[in-house]
C-alpha positions as CSV (number, residue, x, y, z in Angstrom):
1,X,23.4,17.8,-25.8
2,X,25.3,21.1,-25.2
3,X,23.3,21.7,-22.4
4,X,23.6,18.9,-20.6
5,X,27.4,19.0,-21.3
6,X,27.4,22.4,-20.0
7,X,25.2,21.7,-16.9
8,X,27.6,18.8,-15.9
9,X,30.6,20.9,-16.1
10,X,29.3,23.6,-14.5
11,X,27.9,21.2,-11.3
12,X,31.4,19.6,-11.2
13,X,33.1,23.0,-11.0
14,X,31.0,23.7,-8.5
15,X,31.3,20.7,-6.7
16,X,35.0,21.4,-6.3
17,X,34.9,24.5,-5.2
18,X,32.8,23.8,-2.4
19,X,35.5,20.8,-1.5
20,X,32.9,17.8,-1.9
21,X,35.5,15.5,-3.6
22,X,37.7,16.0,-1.2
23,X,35.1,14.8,1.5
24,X,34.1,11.6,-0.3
25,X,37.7,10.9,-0.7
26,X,38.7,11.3,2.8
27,X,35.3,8.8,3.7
28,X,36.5,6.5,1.3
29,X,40.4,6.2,2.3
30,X,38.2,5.5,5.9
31,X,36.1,2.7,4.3
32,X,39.5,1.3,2.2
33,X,41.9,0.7,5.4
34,X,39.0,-1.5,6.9
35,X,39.0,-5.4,5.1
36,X,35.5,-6.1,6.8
37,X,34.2,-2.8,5.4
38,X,35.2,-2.6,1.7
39,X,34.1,-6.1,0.9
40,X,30.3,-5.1,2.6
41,X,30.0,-2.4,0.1
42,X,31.8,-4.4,-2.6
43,X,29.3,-7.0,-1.9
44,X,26.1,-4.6,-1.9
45,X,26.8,-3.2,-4.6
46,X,27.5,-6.2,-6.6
47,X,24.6,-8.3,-5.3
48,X,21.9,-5.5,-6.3
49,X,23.9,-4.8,-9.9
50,X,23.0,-8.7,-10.5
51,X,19.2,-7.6,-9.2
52,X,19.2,-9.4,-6.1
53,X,16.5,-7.9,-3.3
54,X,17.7,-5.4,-1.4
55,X,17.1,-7.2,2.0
56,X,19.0,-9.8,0.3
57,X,22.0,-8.0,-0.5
58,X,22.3,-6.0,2.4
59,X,22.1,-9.3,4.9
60,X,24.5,-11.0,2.2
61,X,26.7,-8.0,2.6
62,X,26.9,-8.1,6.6
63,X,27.6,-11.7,6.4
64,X,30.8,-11.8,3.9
65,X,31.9,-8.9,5.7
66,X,32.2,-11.1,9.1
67,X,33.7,-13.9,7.5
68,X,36.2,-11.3,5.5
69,X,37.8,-10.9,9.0
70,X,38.1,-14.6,9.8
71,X,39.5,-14.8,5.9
72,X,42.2,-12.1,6.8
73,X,43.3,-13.8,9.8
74,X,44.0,-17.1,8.1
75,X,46.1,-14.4,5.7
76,X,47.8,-13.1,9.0
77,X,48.7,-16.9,9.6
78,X,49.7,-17.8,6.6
79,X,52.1,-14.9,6.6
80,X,53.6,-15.2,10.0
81,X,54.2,-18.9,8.8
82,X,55.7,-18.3,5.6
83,X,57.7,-15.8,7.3
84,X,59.6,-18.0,9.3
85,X,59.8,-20.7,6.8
86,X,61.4,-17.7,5.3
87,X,63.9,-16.5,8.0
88,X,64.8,-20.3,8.7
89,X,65.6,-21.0,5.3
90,X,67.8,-17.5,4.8
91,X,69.6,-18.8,8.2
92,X,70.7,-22.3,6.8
93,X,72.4,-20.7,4.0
């Protein structure tokens, strides 16, 4: 147990000092500005945690990542609408 403790200490040390967090984290503030793009890897990952087949999840993955874009539009229009629902009620007042 002590050497396994001391093995992962010693890998993680290492791994920041050759700046490999701070690589992943700049991929994954990429990935996280994208909609389309987190819910494809949200949606891999999920679908083969519940054991699906990987052809499965990956074409399950590619397919709620298209409609995650059509989903954020209807957002985009739901906002712009309750915005000026918004602006027209502040005006009346």
């Amino acid at each position: 147990m002590v050497g396994i403790v001391l093995l992962v200490m010693f890998f993680t040390t290492l791994m920041f000092h050759l700046g490999f967090p701070e690589a992943i984290a700049k991929i994954v503030l990429k990935i996280a500005k994208c909609p389309k793009c987190v819910t494809f890897w949200v949606v891999l990952i999920t679908t083969l945690w519940l054991k699906c087949e990987w052809w499965v999840s990956i074409g399950l993955s590619f397919l709620m990542g298209y409609c995650s874009l059509w989903l954020s539009l209807v957002f985009a229009l739901l906002t712009n609408i309750y915005n000026q629902l918004w602006e027209k009620l502040n005006n009346k007042n």
